[in-house]
N, C-alpha and C positions, 0 to 999 in steps of 0.2 A: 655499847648498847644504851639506847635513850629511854625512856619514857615520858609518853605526852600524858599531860595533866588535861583532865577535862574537868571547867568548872561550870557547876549547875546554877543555872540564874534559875531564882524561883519568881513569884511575884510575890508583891508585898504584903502582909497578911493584914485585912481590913483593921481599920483603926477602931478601937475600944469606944464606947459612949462617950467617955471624957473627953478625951482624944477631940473625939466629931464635934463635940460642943464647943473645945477651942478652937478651932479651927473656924469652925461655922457660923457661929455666935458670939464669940467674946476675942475675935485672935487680935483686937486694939482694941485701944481705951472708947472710942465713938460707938465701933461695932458691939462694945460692951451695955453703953447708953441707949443705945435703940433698942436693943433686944429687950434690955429691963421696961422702955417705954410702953415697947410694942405688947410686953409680959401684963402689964397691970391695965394695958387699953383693953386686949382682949377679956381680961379677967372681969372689969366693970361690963362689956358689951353683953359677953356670953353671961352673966350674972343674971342683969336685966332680960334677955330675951328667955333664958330659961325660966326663970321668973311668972314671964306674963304667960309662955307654953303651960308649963306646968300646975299653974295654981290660980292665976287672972281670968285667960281666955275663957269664954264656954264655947265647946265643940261640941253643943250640940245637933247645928244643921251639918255635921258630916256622923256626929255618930247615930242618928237617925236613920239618915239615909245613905246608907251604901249602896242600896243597890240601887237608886238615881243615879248616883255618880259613876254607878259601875256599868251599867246596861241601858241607863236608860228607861223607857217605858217598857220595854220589852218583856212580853207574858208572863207570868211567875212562873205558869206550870208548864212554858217549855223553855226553863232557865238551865234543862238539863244538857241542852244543847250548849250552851256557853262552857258547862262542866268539862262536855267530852270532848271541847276543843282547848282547852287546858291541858288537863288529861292529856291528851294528843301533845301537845308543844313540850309538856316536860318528858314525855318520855323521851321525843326526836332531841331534845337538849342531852338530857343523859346518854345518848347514843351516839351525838356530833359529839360531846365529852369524851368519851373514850376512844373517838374515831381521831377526833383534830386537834383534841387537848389544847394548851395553849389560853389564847383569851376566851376560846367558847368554855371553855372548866373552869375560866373565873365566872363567866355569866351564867354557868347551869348552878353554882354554889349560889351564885346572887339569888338567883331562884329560888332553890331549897329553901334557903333564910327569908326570904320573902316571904312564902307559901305559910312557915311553920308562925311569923310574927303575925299573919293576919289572922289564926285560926286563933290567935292566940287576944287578940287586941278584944278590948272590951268596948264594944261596938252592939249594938242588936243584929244578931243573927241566930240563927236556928241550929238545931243542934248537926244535923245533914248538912250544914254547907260546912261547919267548920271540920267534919271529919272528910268531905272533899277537900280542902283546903290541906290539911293533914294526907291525905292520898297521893297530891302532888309531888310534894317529894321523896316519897315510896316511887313513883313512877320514875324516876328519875333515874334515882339507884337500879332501879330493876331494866333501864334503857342504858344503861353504861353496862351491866354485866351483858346483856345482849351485845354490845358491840363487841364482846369476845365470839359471838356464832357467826357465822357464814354472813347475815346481813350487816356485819361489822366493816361495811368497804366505802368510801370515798361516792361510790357513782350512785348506789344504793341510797345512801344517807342523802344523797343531794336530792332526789328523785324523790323521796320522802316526804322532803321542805317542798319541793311543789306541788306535790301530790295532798299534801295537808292546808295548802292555799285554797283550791280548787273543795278541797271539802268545807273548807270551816264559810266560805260563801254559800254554801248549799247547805249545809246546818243551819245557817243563819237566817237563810231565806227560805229555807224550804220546798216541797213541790206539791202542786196545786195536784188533789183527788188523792191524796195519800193523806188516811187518819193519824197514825203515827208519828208524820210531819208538814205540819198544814203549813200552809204558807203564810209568813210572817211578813206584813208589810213594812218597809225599809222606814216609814216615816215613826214606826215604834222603835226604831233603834237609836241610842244614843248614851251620852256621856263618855268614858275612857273606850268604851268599845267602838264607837263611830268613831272617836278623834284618832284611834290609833289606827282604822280601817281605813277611813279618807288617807293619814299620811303612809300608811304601808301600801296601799293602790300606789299610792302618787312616786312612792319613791322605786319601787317596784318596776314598773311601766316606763318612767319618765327616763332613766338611765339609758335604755338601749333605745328609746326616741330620740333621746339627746346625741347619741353616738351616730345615729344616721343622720340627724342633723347636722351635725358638724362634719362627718367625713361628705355629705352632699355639697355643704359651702364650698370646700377644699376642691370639689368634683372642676372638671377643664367641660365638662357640657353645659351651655347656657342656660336651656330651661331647666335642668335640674339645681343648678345654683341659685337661679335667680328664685326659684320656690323657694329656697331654704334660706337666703337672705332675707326673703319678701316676711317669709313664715316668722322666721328671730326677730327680725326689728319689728315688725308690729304688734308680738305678743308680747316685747320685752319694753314694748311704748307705752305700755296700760298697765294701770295696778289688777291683780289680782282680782279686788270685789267689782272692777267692769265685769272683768270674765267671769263671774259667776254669777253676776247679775243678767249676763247675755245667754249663758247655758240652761240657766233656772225661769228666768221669767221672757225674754225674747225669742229663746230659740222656738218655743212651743207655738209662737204665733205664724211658725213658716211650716211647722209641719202638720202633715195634711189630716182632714177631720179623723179621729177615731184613734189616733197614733199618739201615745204619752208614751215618752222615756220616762224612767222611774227618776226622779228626785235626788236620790243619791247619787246615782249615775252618773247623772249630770257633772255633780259637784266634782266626783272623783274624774271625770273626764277634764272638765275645767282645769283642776289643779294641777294633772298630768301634763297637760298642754303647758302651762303656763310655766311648770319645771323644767319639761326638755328645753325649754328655747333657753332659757339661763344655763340650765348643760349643757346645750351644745357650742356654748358662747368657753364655759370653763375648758371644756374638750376640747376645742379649738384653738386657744392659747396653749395647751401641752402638745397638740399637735405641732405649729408651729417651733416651738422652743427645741423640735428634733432636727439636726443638722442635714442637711440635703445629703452627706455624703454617708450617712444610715441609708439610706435610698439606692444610693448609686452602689453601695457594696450589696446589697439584698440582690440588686441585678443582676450584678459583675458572677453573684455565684450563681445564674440560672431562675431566679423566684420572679414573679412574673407580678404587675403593679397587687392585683388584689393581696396575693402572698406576702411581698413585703409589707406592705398594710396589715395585714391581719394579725402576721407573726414577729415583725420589727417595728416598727414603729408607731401602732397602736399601742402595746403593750410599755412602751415606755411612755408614752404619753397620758396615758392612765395613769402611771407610777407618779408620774411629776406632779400632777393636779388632783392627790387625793384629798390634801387637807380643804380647797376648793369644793369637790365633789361633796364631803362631807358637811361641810358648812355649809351647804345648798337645801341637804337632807334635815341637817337641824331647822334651818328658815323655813321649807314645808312643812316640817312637824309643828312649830309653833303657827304657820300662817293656817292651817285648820281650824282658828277659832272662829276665823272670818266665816264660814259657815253658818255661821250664826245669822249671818245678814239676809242669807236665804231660807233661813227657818228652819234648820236643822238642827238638832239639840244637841248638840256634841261639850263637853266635857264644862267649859266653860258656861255657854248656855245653861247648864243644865243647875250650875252652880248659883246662874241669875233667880231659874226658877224655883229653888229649895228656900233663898232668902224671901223673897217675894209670897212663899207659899204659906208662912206663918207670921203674922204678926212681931210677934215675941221677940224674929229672929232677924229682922228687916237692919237693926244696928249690928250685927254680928258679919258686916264686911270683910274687915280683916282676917279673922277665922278661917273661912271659907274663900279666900281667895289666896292666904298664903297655902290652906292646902292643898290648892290646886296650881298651884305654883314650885310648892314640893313636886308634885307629881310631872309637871313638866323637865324640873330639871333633873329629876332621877332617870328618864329617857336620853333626855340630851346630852348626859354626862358619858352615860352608856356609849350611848354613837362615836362622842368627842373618843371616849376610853377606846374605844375597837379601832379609831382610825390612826391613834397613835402608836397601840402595838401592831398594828401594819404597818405604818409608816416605819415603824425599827425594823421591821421583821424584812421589808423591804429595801431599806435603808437610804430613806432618803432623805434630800439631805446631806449622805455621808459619802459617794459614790456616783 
């Protein structure tokens, strides 16, 4: 009588701090000499910069004005609107939290932490915005225990996020003959809230324009291709401020007397237009990059062209071109300053007219452009961050 031995492979139990530092830092004499380099460069860099933050700079065109930088000109006394779409966003975070977990529970925490440091920063504000600011992430927590009730599902929460798009434009704008919510015109709106309204239109919109752009190029019918070529290369031929110079100041000279598109409008439609054609240029190289015989097998089992499109080889060709897609997203989000060229005071602008607006404050450039430089790359990092845990989650790249 035998007995078989069975032997347990474990994996290796992560390596101690030591351990990481030789290995990572010091595991030869050169890798030993950079690290120390690198140790006392950063240590002189971060010295100075904290330095001139801490105790040099004067911040005071941003601690003045927050709320320039935050809203814009937009009414003080219906600033409650801007609350209750806050309000509104943390709760739907703490509720995608408990619903998707994952990177949205890193970004509902980013949140919290956010909300509680501003209520917190010594800035002028009043005693009601900071205990808003403090109610944020109460709502958060209290939108994650809800996603243990019945509205805790997938299609609900999705329905949510669109459904809070479609309000916070009507909060924002208002409707004409209601006391309650009179209507706000769009040229009082600006700073962080225009810049992120112009790039969340654009990125919004611009993605399933781009997708039919690019599945039309691909299209075997002539004049639907030749639209979609004719449409990509000649929006993809011009910068940016033509098109906003053509939507903002030309377009109105062809439309007939009495007829104004609103201003903003315009811009978010410009820069949507201007998006999908570089989408549908990204999407169309991932389409391509799918081998003919994804095609032929979708067939072989019965799926008819739109089918295999829809459910094989769309879906992988989105996978291929996220890190694309998203680098497209970050270049709208920063290409919103240019709004500025059509008089719209978005974030930057607004930045111009806080220095401009005091004397005192006219040399305090740097101040006031690195924090508005923070505030760009705390978004873009965001983006960068969510496209990389898809990209793992997805694996691409690895597969």
């Amino acid at each position: 009588m035998s007995t078989n031995s069975t032997t347990v492979i474990r994996p290796p139990s992560p390596p101690g701090p030591v351990r990481w530092l030789k290995k990572n830092l010091f595991s030869t004499w050169y890798d030993t000499v950079l690290t120390i380099l690198a140790i006392v460069f950063l240590y002189f860099v971060l010295k100075g910069v904290l330095s001139w933050v801490l105790f040099t700079a004067n911040w005071a065109p941003v601690i003045n004005s927050p709320k320039l930088f935050a809203v814009g000109q937009y009414p003080p006394e219906q600033l409650w609107r801007v609350g209750t779409i806050l309000f509104m966003v943390s709760f739907l975070f703490g509720l995608s939290w408990r619903v998707w977990g994952g990177t949205v529970r890193t970004f509902a925490l980013a949140l919290v932490v956010a909300f509680s440091i501003m209520a917190l920063l010594p800035i002028s504000m009043d005693l009601k915005l900071r205990i808003g600011f403090l109610a944020n992430p109460i709502l958060t927590f209290i939108g994650y225990q809800a996603g243990r009730t019945p509205i805790g599902k997938s299609r609900w929460v999705a329905m949510g996020w669109l459904l809070s798009f479609v309000l916070t434009i009507l909060l924002l704008s208002g409707i004409e003959g209601i006391n309650w919510l009179p209507k706000v015109e769009t040229g009082l709106w600006g700073g962080l809230l225009l810049t992120f309204l112009l790039a969340l239109v654009g990125i919004v919109a611009s993605f399933p324009i781009g997708v039919l752009l690019a599945l039309g190029r691909q299209s075997k019918l002539p004049v639907l291709k030749g639209f979609c070529v004719l449409f990509i290369e000649i929006v993809r031929g011009v910068p940016l401020v033509t098109i906003l110079f053509m939507a903002s100041i030309i377009l109105p000279l062809f439309l007939p007397e009495g007829i104004r598109i609103d201003r903003v409008l315009r811009a978010m439609v410009g820069m949507t237009l201007f998006a999908a054609a570089y989408m549908a240029e990204n999407i169309r190289g991932g389409l391509q990059a799918i081998p003919v015989g994804q095609i032929e097998a979708a067939k072989a089992v019965g799926l008819n062209n739109f089918q295999a499109m829809g459910l094989i080889v769309l879906p992988q060709a989105l996978r291929l071109v996220i890190p694309t897609i998203v680098g497209q997203f970050i270049a709208l989000f920063m290409d919103t300053t240019l709004a500025a060229i059509v008089g719209l005071l978005e974030l930057l602008a607004i930045g111009r007219a806080v220095l401009e607006s005091n004397v005192e404050w006219k040399l305090l450039n740097m101040e006031v452009y690195l924090f508005i430089a923070v505030i760009f790359w705390v978004f873009n990092y965001a983006m960068s961050y969510a496209s990389r845990r898809l990209e793992v989650a997805l694996g691409v790249g690895e597969r």
